[in-house]
N, C-alpha and C positions, 0 to 999 in steps of 0.2 A: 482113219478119220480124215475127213477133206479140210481143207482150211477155211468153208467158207461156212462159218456156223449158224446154225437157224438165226431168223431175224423174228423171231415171235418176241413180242413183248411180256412172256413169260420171263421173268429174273433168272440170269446166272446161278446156280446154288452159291458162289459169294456172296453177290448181288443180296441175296435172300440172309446166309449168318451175318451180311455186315449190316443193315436195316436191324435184325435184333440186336445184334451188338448191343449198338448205338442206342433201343431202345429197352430190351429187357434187362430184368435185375442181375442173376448172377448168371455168369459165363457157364456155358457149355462145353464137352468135352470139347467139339470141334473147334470152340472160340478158342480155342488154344495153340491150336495153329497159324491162327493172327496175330501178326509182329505189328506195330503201332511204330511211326515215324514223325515226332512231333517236330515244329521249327524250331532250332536253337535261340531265335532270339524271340520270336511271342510265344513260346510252349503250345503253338496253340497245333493239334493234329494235324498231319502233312499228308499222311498213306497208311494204308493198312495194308499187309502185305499177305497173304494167304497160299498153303502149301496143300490142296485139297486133297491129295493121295497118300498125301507124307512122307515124300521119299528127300524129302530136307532141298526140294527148288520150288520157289516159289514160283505161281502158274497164274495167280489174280494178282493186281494192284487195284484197290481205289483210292484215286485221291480223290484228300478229303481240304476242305475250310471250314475246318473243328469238325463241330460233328455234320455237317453239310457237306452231302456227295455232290461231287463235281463229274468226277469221270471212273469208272470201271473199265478195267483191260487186262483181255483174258487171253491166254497163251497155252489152248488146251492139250495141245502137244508134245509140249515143252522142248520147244526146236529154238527159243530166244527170241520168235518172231510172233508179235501180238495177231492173234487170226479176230477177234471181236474186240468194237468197242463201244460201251454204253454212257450216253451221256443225258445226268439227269437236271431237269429244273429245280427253281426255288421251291416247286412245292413235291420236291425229292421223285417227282413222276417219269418215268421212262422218256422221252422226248424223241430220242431216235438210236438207232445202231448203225454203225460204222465195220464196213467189211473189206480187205481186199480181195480185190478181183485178180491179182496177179498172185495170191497168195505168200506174198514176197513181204508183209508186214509193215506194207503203206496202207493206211488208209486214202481210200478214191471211190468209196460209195458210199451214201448213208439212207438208209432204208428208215419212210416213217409209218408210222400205223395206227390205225382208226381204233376207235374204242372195242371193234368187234374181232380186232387182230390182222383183220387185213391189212395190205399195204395201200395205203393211200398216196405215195410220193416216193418217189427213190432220186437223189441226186448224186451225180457222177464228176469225179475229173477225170475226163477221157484224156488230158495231159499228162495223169498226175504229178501236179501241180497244189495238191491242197486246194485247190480255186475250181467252183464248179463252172461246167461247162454246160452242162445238159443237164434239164429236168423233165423226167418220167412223172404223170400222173395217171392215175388209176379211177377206176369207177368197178365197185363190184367185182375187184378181184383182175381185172383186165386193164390192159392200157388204152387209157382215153385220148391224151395227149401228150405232146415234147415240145420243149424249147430247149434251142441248144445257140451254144455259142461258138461258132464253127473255127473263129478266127483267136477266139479268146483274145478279144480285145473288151471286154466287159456288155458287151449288147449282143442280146439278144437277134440272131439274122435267121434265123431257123424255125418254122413252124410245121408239125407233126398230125394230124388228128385222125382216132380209130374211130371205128363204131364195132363193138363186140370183137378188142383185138387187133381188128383187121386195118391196113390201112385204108385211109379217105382221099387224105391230100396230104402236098406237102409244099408251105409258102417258104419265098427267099426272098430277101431282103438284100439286094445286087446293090443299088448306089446308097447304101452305107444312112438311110434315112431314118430307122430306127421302124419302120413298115412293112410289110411284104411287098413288093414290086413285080413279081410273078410266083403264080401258086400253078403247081399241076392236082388236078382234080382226078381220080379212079372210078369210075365208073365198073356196076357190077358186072357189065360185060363186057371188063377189059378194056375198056377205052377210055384215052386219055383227052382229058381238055385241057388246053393251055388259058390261062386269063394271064394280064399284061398291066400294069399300071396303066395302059391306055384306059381299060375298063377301071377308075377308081370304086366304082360300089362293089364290084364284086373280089379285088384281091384286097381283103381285109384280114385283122386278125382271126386266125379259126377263136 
């Protein structure tokens, strides 16, 4: 198995016994593989711990704020290094997944997705750095756009745009203005155009 696990907003099978847990009446054989980790000093639920194979290592964590999921991290291989991680809102909904790309057990992507399952948004720290750098947006399954932050100094200097994938153009942001200042345009027969902040209407934001 790869380290980089689906990002469908399909649940974990934790994800999934720890939602019942929390809300059905009595435990299941499986619920019994969940160890509960409450705070010593508000009793109040810290992690649920789960061994889905049973071989006595735990492979999920969720943490919890009582019975409110915060975070799910899952370690499907059981190599010590988290390969997913799901992080859900106040109204307990999926929000997004966290993957590494190095497969080294950093998170540096987090994939979001539309009600239909597609990916609408993917953000990266291309430093990993915990701090995004670049963000991928999607239309129908394809990338539409990027903004990236080349310098990571927190602004945006980079701008990306497809149409069906493909690229368009691509604006830069040179004297630090928070603008594009020149964009190269593609042309579908290979030819490139340069615009210059000499032209302001045409190097704008895509």
């Amino acid at each position: 198995m790869t380290k980089r696990s689906s990002t469908s907003k399909t649940l974990t099978p934790f994800a999934v016994l720890l939602f019942c847990a929390l809300g059905c009446g009595s435990p299941s054989e499986a619920q019994t593989d969940v160890q509960a980790v409450y705070d010593q000093e508000t009793g109040r639920l810290r992690e649920l711990n789960y061994d889905s194979n049973k071989n006595g290592k735990t492979d999920s964590i969720g943490y919890m704020d009582g019975t409110r999921v915060l975070r799910v991290e899952v370690d499907k291989d059981e190599d010590g290094k988290v390969d997913r991680w799901e992080y859900y809102g106040a109204d307990q909904k999926l929000e997004k997944v966290g993957l590494s790309r190095a497969n080294d057990g950093t998170v540096d992507q987090w994939v979001y997705q539309g009600t239909d399952g597609t990916v609408v948004k993917m953000e990266i720290s291309t430093r990993r750095d915990g701090k995004v750098q670049r963000t991928e947006k999607y239309e129908h399954g394809a990338l539409a756009a990027v903004e990236e932050d080349t310098d990571s100094n927190g602004a945006v200097d980079k701008w990306e745009t497809y149409s069906g994938g493909v690229l368009t153009s691509v604006a830069f942001d040179t004297e630090g203005t928070g603008h594009p200042t020149r964009r190269l345009v593609y042309g579908s027969n290979g030819a490139i155009r340069i615009e210059t902040s000499a032209d302001a209407s045409a190097v704008t934001k895509p």
